[in-house]
C-alpha positions as CSV (number, residue, x, y, z in Angstrom):
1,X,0.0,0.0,0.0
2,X,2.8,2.4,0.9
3,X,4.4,1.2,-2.1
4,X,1.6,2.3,-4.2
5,X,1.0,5.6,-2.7
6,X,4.9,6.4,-3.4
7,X,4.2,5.5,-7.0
8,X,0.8,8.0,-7.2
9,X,3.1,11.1,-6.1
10,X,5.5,10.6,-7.8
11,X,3.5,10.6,-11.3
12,X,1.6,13.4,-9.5
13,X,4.9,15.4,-9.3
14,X,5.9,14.7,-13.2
15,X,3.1,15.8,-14.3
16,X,3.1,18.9,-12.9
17,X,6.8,19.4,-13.8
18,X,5.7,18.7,-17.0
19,X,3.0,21.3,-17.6
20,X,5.6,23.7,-16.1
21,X,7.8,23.1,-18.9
22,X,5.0,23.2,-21.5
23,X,3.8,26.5,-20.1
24,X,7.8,28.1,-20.0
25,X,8.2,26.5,-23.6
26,X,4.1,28.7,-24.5
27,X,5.5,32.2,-22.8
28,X,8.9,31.6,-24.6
29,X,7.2,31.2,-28.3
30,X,4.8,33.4,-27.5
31,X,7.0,36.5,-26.8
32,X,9.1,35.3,-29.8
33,X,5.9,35.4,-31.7
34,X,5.4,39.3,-30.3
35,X,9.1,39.8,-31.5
36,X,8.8,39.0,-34.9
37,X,5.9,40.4,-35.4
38,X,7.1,44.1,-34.1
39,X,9.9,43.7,-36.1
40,X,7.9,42.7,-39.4
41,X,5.8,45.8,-38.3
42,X,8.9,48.3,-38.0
43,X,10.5,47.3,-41.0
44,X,7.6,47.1,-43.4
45,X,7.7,50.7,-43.5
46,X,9.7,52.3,-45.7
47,X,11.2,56.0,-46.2
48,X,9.5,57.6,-49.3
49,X,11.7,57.8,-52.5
50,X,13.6,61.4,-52.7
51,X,13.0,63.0,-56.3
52,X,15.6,65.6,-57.0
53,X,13.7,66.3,-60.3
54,X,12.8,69.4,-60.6
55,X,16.1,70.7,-58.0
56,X,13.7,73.7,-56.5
57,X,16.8,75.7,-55.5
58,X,17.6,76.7,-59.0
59,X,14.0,78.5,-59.9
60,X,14.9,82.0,-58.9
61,X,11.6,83.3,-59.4
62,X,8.5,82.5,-56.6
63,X,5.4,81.2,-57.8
64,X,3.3,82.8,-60.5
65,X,-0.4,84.2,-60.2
66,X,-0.2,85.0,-63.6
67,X,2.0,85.0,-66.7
68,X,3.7,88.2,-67.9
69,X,7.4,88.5,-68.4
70,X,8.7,92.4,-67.2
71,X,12.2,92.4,-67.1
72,X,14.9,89.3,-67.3
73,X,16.7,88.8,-63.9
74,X,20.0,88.6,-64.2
75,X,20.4,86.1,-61.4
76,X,18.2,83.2,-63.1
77,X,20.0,80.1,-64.2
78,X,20.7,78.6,-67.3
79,X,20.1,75.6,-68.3
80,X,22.7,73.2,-69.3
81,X,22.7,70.6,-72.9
82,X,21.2,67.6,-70.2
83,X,18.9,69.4,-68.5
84,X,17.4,71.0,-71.7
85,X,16.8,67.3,-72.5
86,X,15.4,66.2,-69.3
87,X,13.0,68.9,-69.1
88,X,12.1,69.8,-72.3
89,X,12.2,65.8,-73.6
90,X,12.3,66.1,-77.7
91,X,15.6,67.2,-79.6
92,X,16.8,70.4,-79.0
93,X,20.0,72.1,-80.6
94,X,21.9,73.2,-77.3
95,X,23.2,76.8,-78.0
96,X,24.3,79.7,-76.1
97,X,22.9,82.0,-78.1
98,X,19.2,80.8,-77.6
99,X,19.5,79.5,-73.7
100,X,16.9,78.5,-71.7
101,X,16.4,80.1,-68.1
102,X,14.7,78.3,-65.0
103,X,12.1,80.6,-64.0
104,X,9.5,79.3,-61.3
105,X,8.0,75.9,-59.8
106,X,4.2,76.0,-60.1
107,X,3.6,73.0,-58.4
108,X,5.3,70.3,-57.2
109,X,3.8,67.2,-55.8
110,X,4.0,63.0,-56.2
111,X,1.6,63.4,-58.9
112,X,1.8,66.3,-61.1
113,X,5.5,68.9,-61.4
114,X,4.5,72.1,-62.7
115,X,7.1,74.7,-63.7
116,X,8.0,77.7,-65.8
117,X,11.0,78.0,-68.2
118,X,12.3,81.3,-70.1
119,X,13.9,81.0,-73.5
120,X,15.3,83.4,-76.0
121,X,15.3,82.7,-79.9
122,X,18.0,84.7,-79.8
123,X,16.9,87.9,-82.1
124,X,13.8,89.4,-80.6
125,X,11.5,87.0,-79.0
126,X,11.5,86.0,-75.4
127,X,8.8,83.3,-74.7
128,X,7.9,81.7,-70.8
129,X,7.0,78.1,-71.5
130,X,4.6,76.6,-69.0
131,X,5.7,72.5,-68.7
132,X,4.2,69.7,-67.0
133,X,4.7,66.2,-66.2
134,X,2.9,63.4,-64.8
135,X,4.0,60.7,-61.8
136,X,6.5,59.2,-63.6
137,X,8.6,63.3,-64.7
138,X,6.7,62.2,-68.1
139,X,6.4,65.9,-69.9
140,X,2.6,66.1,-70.4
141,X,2.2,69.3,-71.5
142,X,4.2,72.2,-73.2
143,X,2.4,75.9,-73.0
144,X,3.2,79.0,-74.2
145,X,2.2,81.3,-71.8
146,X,3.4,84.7,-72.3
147,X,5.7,86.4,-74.7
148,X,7.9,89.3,-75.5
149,X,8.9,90.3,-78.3
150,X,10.8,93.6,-80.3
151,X,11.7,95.1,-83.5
152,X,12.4,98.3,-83.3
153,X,9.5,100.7,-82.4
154,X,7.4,97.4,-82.8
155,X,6.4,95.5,-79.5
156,X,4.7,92.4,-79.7
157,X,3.7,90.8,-76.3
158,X,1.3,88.4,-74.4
159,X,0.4,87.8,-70.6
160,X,-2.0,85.0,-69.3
161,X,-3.9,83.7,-66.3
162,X,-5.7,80.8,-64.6
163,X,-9.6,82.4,-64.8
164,X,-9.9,78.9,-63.1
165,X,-8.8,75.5,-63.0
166,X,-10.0,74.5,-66.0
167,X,-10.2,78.2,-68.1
168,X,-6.9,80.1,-69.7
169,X,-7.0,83.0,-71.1
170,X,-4.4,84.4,-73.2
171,X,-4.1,87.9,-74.1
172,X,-2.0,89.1,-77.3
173,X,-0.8,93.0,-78.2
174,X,0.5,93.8,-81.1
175,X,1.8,97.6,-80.8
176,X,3.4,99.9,-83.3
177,X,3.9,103.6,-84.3
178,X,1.3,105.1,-87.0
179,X,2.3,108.8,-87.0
180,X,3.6,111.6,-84.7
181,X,3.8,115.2,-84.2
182,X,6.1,117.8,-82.4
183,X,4.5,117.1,-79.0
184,X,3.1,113.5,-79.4
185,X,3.8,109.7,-81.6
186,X,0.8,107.9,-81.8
187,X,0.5,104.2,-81.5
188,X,-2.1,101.1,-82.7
189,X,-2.8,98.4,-80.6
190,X,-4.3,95.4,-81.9
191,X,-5.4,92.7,-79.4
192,X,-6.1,89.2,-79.3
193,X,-7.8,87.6,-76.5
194,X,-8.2,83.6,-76.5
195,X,-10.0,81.5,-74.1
196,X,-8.7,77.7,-73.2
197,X,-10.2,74.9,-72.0
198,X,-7.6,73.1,-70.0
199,X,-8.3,69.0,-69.1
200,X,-5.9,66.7,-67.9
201,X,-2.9,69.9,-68.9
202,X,-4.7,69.9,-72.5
203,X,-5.1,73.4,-73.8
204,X,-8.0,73.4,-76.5
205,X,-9.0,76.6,-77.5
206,X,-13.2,77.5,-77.7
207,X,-12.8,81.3,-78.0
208,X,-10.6,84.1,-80.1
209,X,-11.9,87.9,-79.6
210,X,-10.3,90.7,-81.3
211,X,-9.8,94.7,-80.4
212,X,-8.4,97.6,-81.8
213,X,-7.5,101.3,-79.8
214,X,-5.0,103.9,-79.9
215,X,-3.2,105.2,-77.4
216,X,-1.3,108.7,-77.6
217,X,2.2,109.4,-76.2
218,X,3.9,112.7,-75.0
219,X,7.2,113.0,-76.9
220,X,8.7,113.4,-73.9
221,X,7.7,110.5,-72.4
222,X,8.7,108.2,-75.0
């Protein structure tokens, strides 16, 4: 009988060792479980892609309202023979004489780039391209959006603006001496206004309007 009852503790005994271990052996997987999951947690998250594109720093001029070119800042940058192919993305004859300027950054985003760009034919005509480019710095869309140009006593120009997100209009003056006297010159201004539909950085044009004035200046302010 004694016998027996030594026998019944001692299973009694293993068995409980035995769930010890199984429960030391549950705690141990379990917090390795809690481990690896963290970790797949932590390192499933990456840091965004850097896109040095559109290199910000070298647009010296700050974001456009509207279109008009005044004056040409001597501090803007030129563009160099790869970056007139990076940007502008068809064939273009690098030259010094007809350089392209960085102007302004529009917008700027994962989605869409917009920016400005000056260029000079290298005569008389100043134009500010507007160009845009999808998700992948795909150029999307290529807009002139305003204009100066001289011959002489003859000035051509054009400004634009955003009316909305989806309405340009584009305004075109064509200016030129028709006679003078002692005291005044006397000139003729012939406008063109056209209105754009924009969709998806398509310009489609719906409307031309033109006008006609004269406009009278003292010699001496010429």
């Amino acid at each position: 009988m004694a016998r027996t009852l030594f026998i019944v503790i001692l299973l009694f005994i293993a068995g409980c060792e035995s769930k010890t271990v199984v429960s030391e052996v549950g705690k141990s997987s379990a917090k390795k479980m809690d481990s690896l999951l963290d970790s797949t947690v932590t390192t499933s998250v990456s840091a965004p892609v850097s896109d040095d594109f559109l290199r910000p720093a070298k647009f010296k001029v700050a974001k456009l309202d509207s279109f008009r070119i005044v004056d040409k800042d001597d501090k803007l940058v030129t563009l160099t023979a790869a970056e007139e192919r990076q940007y502008l993305q068809h064939k273009v004859e690098h030259s010094v004489y007809a350089p392209y300027y960085f102007y302004s950054v529009q917008q700027n985003t994962p989605a869409r780039k917009v920016i400005t760009v000056l260029t000079y034919d290298g005569e008389y005509k100043t134009d500010l391209l507007r160009l845009a480019y999808d998700s992948h710095n795909k150029l999307i869309s290529r807009q002139v959006v305003a204009f100066v140009a001289t011959d002489g006593e003859v000035r051509h120009e054009a400004y634009g603006w955003f009316e909305s997100p989806t309405v340009f209009q584009f305004v075109e003056v064509h200016e030129e001496p028709v006679s003078e006297t002692p005291t005044n010159a006397n000139y003729l201004l012939d406008s063109l206004v056209t209105r754009y539909t924009v969709k998806n950085e398509q310009f489609e044009i719906v409307d031309k309007s033109t006008y006609q004035r004269q406009r009278q200046v003292p010699r001496s302010a010429e």
